[in-house]
N, CA and C atoms as a LAMMPS dump frame, in Angstrom:
ITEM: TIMESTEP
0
ITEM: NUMBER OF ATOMS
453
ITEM: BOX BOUNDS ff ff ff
-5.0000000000000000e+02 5.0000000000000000e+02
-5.0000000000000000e+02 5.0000000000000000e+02
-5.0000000000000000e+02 5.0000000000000000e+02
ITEM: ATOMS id mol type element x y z
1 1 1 N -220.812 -182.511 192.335
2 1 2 C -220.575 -183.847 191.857
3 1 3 C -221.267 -184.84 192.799
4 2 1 N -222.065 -185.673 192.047
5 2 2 C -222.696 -186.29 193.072
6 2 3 C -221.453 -187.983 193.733
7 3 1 N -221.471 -187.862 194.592
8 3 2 C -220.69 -188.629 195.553
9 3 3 C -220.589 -190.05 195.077
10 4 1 N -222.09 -191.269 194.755
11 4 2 C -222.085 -192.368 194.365
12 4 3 C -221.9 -192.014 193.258
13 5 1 N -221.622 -191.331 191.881
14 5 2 C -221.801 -191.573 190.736
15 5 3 C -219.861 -191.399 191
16 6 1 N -219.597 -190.508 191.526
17 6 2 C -217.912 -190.691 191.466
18 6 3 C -217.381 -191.721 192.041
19 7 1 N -217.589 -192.597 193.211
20 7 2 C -217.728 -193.824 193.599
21 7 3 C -217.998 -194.748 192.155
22 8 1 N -218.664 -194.985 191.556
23 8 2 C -219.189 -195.887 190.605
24 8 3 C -217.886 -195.805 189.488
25 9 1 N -217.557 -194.619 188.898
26 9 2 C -216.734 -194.16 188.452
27 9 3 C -215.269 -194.942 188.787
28 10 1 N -214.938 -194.36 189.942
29 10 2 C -213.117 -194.728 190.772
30 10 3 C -213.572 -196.348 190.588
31 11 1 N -214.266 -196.908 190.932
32 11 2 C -213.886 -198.533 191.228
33 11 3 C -213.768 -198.754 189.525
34 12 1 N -214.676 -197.967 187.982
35 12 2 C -214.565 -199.099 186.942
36 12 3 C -213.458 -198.667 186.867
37 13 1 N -212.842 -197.339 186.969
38 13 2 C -211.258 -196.853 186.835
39 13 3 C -210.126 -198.105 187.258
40 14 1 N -210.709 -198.904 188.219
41 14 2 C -209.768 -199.582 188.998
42 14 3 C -209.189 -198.673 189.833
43 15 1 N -209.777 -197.44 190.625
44 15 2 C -208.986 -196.969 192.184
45 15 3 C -209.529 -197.335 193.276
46 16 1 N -208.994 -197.306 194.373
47 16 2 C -209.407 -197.27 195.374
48 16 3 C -209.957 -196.082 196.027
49 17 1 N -210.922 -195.875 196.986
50 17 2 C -211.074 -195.103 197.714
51 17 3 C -211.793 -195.29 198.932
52 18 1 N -212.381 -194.086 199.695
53 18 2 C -212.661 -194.369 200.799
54 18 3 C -213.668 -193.881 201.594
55 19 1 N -214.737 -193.661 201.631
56 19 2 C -216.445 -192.845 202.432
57 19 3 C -216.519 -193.232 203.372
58 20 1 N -216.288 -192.083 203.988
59 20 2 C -216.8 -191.275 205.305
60 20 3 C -217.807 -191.459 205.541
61 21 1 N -218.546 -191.886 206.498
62 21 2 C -220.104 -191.185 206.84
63 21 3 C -220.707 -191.285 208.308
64 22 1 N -221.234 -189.831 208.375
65 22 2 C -221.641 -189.858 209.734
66 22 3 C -222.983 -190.9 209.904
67 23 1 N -222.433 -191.599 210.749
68 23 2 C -223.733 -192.616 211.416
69 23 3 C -224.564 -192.338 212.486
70 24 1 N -224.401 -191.633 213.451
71 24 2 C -224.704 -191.197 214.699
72 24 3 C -224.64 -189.997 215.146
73 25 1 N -225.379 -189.286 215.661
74 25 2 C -225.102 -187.699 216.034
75 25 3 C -226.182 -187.828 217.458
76 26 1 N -225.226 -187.589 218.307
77 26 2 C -225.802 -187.218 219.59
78 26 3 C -225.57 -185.297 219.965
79 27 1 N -226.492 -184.722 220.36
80 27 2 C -226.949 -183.479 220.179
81 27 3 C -226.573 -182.677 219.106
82 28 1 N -225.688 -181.389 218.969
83 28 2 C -225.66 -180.134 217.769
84 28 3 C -223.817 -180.234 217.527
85 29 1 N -223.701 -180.469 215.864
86 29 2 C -222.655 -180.56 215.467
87 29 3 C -223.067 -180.049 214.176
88 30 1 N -221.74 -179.487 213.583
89 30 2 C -221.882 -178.784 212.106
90 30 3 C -222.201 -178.978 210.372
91 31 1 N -222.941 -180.36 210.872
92 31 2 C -223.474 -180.967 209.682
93 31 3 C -224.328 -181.54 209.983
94 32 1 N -224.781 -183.089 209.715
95 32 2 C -226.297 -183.884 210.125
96 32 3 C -225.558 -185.069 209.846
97 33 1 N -226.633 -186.617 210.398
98 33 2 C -226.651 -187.947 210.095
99 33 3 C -226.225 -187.605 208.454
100 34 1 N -226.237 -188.871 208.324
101 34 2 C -225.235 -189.463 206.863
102 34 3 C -224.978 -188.859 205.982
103 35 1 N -224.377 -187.763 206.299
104 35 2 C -223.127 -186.685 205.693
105 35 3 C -222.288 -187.468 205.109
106 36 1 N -221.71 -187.334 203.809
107 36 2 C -220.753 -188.49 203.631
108 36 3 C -219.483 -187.35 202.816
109 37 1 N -218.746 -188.077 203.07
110 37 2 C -216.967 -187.381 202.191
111 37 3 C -216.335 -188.363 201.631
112 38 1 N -216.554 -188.512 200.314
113 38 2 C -215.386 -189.457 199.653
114 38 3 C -213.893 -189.066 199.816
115 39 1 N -213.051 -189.7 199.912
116 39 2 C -211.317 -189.692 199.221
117 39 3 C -210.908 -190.229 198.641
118 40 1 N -210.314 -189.956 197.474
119 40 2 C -209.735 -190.625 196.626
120 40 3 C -208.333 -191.062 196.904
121 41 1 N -207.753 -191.845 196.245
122 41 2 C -206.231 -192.761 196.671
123 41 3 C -205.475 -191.461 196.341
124 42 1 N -205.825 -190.265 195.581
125 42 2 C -204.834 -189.243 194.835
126 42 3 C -205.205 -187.891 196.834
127 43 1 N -205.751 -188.241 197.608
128 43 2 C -206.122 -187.021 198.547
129 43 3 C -206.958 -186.78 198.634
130 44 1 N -207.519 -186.349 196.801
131 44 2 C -208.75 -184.989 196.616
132 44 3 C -210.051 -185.934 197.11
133 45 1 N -211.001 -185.044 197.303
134 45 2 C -212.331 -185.18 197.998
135 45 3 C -213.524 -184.707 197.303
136 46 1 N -214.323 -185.1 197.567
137 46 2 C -215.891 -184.613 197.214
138 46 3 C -216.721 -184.828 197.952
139 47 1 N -218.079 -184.164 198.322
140 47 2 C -218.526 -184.07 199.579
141 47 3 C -218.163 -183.496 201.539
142 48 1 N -218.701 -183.723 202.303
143 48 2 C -218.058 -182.802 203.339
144 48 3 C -218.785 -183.797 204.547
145 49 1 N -218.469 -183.411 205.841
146 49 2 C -219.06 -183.872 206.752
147 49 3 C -218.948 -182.771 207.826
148 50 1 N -218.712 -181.807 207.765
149 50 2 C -218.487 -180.451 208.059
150 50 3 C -217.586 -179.705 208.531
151 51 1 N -216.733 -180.014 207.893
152 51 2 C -215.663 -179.478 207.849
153 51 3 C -214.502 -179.375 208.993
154 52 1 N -213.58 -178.205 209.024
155 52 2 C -212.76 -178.218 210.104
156 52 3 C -211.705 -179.548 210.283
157 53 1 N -211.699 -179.825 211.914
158 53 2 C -210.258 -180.529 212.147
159 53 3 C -211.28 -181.678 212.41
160 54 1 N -211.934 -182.181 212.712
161 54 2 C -212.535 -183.475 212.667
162 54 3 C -212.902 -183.852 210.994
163 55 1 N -213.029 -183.012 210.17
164 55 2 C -213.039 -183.487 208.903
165 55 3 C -211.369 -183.456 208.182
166 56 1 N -210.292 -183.253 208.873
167 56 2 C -208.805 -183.301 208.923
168 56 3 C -208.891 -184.07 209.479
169 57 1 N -209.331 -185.065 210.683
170 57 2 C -208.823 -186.391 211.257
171 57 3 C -209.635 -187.653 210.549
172 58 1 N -211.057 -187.116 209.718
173 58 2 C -211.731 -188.227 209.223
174 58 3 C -210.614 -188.343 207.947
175 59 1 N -210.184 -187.56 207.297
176 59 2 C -209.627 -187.579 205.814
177 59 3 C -207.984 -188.559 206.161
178 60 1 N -207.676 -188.014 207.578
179 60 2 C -206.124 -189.126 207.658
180 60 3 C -206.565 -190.61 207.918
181 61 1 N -207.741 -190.351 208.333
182 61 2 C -208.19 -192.069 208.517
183 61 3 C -208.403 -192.538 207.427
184 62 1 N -209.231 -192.052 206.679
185 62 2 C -209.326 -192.488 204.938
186 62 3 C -208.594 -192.655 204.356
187 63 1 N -207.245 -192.131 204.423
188 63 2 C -206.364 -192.395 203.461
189 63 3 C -205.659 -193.619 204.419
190 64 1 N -205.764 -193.974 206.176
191 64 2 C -205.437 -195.279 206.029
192 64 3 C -206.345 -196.436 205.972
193 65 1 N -207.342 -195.762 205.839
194 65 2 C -208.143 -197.311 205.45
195 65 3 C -207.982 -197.234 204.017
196 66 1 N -207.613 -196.223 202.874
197 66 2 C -207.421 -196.588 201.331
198 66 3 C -206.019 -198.375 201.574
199 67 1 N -205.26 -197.259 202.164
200 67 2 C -204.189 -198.424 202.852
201 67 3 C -204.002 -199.728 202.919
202 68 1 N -205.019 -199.669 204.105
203 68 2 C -204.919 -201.222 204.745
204 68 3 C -206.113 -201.735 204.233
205 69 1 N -207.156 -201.065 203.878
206 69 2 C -208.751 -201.633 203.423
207 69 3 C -209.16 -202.023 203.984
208 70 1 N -209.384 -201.842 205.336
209 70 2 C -210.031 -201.772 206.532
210 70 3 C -210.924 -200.874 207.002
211 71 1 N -211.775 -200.725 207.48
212 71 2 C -212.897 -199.951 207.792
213 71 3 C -212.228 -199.613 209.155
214 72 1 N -212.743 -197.917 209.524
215 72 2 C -212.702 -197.845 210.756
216 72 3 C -214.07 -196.588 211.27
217 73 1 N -214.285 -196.767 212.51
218 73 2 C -215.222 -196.111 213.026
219 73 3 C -214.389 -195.151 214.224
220 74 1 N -215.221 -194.22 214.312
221 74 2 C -214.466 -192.67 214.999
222 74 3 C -215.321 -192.226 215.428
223 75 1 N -215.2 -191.876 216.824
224 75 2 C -215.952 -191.138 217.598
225 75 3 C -215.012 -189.757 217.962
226 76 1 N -216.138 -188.694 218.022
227 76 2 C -215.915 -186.717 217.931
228 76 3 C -217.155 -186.246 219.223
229 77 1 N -215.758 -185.954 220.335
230 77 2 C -217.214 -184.894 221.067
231 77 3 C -216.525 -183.507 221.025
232 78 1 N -217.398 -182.779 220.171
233 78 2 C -216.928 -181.163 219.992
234 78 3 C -217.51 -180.415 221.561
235 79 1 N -217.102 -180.69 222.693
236 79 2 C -217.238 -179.878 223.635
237 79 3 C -216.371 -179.07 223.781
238 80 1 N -215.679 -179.106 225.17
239 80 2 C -214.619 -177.957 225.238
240 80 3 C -213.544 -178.616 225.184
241 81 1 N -213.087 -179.805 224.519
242 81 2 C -211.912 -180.633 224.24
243 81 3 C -211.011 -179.256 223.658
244 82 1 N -209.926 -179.714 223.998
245 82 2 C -208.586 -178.335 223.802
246 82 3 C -208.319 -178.72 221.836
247 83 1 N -208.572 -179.813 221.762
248 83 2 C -208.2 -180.018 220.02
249 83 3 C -209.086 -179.894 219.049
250 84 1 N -210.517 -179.679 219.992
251 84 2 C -211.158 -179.143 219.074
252 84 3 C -211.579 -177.678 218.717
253 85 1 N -210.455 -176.954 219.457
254 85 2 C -210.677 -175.404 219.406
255 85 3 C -210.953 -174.557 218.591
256 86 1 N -211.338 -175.041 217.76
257 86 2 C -211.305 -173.858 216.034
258 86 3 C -212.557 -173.905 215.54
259 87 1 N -213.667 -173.584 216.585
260 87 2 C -214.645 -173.215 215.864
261 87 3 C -215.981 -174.46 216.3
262 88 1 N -215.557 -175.439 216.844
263 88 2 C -216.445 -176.586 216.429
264 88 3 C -216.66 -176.83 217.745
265 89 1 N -217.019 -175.771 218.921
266 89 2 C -217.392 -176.187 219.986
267 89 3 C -219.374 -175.766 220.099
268 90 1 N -219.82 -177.263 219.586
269 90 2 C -221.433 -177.201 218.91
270 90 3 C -221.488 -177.872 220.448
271 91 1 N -221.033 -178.504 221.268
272 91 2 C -221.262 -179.597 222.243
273 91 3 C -221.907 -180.855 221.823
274 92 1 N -222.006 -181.298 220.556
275 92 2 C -222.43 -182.342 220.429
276 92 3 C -221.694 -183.646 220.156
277 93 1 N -221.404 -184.942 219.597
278 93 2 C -221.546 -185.869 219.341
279 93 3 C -221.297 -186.22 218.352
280 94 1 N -220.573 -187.001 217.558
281 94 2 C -220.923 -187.671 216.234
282 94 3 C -219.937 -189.063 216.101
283 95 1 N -220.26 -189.928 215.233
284 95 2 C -219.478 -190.994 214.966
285 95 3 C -219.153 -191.231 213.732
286 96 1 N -218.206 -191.496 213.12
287 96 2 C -218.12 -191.528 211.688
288 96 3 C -217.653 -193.39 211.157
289 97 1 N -218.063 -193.725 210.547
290 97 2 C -217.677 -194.973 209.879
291 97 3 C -216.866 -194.249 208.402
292 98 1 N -215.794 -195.271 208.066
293 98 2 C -215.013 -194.685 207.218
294 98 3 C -214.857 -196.431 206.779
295 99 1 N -215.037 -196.423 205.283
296 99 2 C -215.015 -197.502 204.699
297 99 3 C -214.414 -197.61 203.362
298 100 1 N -213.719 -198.857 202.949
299 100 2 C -212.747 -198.709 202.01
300 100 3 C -213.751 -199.037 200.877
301 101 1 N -213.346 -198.715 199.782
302 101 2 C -214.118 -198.983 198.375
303 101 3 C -213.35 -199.51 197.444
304 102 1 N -213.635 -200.598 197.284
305 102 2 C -211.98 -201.148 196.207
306 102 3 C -212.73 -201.238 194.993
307 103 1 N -211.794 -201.527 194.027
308 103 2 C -211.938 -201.74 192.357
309 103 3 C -212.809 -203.069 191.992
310 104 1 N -213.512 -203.086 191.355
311 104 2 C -214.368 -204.209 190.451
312 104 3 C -213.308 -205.04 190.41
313 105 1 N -213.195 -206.539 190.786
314 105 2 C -212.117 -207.45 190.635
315 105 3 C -212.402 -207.949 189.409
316 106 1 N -211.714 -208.448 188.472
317 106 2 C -211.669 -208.989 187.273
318 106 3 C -211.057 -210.63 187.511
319 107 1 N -212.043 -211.515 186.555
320 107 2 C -212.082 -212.861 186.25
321 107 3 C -211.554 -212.773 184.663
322 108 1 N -210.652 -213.164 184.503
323 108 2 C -209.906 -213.405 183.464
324 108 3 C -210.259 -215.278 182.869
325 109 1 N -210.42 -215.173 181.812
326 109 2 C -211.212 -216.859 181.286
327 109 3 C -210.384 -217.222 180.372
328 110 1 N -209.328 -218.048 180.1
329 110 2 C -208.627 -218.302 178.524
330 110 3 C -209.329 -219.629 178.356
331 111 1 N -209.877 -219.237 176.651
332 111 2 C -210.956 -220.16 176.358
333 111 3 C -211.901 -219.96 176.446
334 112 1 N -212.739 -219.941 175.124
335 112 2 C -214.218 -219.904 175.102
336 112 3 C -215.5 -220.434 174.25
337 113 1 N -214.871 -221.766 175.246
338 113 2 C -215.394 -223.053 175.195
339 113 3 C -217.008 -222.918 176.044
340 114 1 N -217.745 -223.662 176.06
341 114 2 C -219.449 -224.244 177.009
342 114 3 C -219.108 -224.154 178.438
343 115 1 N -217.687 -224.508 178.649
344 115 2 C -217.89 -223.932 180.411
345 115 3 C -217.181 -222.592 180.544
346 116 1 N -216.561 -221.946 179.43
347 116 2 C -216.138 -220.641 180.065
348 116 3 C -217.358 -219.834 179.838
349 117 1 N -218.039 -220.028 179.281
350 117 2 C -219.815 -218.983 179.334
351 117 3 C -220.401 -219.478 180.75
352 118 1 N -220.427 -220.561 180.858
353 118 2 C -220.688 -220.691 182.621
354 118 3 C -220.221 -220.128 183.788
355 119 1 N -218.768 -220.399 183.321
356 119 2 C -218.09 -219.583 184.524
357 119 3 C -218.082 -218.424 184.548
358 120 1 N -218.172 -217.47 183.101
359 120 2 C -218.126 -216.11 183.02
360 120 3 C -219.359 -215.675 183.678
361 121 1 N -220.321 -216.036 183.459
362 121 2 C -221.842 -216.308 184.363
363 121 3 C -221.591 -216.164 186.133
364 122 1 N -221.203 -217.316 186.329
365 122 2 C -220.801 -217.273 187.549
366 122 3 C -219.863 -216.324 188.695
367 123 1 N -218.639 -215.715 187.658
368 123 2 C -218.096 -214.839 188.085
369 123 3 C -218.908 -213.723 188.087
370 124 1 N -219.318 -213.564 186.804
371 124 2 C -220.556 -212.46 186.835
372 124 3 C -221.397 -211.819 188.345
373 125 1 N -222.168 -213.208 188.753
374 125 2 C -223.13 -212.988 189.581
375 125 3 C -222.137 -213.005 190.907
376 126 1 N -220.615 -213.455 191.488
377 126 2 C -219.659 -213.365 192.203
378 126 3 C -219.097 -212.022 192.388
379 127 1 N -219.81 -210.629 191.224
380 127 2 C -219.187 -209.768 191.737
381 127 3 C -218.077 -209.43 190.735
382 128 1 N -217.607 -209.794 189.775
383 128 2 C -216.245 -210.18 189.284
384 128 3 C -216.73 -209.22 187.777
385 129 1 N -215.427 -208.598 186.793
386 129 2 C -215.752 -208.433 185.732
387 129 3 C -215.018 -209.211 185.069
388 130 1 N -216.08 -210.275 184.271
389 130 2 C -215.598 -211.013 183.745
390 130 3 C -214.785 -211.054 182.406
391 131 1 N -213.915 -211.429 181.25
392 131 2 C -213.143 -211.425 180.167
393 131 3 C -212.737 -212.949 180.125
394 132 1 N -213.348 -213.139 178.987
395 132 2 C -213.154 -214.485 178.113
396 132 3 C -211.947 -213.854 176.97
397 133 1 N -210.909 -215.111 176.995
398 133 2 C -210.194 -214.571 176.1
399 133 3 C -210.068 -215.621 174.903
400 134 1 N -210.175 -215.966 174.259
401 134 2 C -209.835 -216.961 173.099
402 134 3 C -209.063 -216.637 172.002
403 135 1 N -208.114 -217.111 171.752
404 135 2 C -206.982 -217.195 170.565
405 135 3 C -208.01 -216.831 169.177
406 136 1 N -207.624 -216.425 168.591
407 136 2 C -208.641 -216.428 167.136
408 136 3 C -208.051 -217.5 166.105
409 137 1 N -209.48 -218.3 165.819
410 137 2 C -209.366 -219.593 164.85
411 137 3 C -209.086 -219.276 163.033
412 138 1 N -208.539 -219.94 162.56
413 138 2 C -208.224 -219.444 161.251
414 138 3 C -209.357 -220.249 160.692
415 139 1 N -210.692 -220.93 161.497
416 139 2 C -211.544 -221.006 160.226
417 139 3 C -212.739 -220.023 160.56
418 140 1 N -213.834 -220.655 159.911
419 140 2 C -215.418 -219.685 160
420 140 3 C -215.936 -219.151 161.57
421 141 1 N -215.06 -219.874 162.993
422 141 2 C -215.736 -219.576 163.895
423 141 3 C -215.008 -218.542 165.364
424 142 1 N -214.427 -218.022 164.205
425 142 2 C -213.291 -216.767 164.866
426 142 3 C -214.309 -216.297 165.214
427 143 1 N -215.33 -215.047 164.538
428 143 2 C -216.477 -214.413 164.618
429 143 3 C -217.265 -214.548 165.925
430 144 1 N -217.294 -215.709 166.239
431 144 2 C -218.045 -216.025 167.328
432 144 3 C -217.282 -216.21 168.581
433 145 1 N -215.858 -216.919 168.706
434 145 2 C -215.079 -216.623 169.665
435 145 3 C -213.932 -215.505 170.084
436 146 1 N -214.71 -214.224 169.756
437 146 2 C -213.679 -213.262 169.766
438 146 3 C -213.861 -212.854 171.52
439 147 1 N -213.024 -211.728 171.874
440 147 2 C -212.669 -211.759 173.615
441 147 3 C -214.327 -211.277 173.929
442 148 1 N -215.133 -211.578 175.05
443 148 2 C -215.871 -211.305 175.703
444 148 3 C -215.58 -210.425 177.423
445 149 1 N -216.774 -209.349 177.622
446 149 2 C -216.575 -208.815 178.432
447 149 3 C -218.072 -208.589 179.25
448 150 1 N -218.007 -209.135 180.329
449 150 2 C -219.993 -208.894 181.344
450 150 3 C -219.164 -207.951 182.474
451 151 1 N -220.301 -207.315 182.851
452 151 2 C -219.915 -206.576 184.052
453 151 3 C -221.4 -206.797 184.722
């Protein structure tokens, strides 16, 4: 599964989630630069950054930056540290940035009148998914003011 297309996915869903990615690698560790691991708000994952207990301490950070939606950055030296005993003594280096991914915010418009096409515009280019909502008219120009939706 490719990683941004499930990213693209969770935010139109409206979830949150959260990518991992290695930024920095100073000497030999069990993956490479920008390795990335999504988490989803539900746990599950896609992608890796190589596994083991540093990819168990990147995944508890993710689920608190799903949290607080805060970004955090993490530094890993797999030498002969006693917690990193299971395998992952590469002696190298790595840093991970872990960043929150929130949902497409929605602009809600009642009325769709000459400035709610502006503003829907505006929210538009703000990032926002926009929805015009208008009551439906009992004459000829229902047709034309029915609900609108830009992304």
């Amino acid at each position: 599964m490719d990683i941004y297309e499930e990213l693209v996915r969770l935010r139109n869903l409206g979830q949150k989630c959260a990518l991992a990615t290695i930024v920095e690698v100073r000497g030999s560790i069990p993956s490479y630069e920008s390795a990335k691991l999504l988490v989803r708000e539900d746990g599950s994952m896609t992608g890796t950054i190589g596994g083991g207990c540093v990819e168990a301490e990147v995944w508890n950070a993710a689920r608190e930056v799903i949290q607080t939606e805060k970004p955090k950055h993490l530094t890993f030296n797999l030498g002969q540290d006693a917690a990193y005993d299971n395998g992952l003594i590469c002696g190298g280096q790595l840093d991970v940035f872990v960043e929150p991914v929130l949902p497409v915010p929605h602009a809600f418009i009642f009325g769709a009148g000459h400035i709610s096409k502006s503003l829907s515009k505006v929210a538009t280019l703000a990032g926002f998914a926009s929805v015009v909502i208008e009551k439906p008219l009992q004459s000829g120009h229902a047709g034309r003011l029915r609900q609108r939706r830009r992304r």
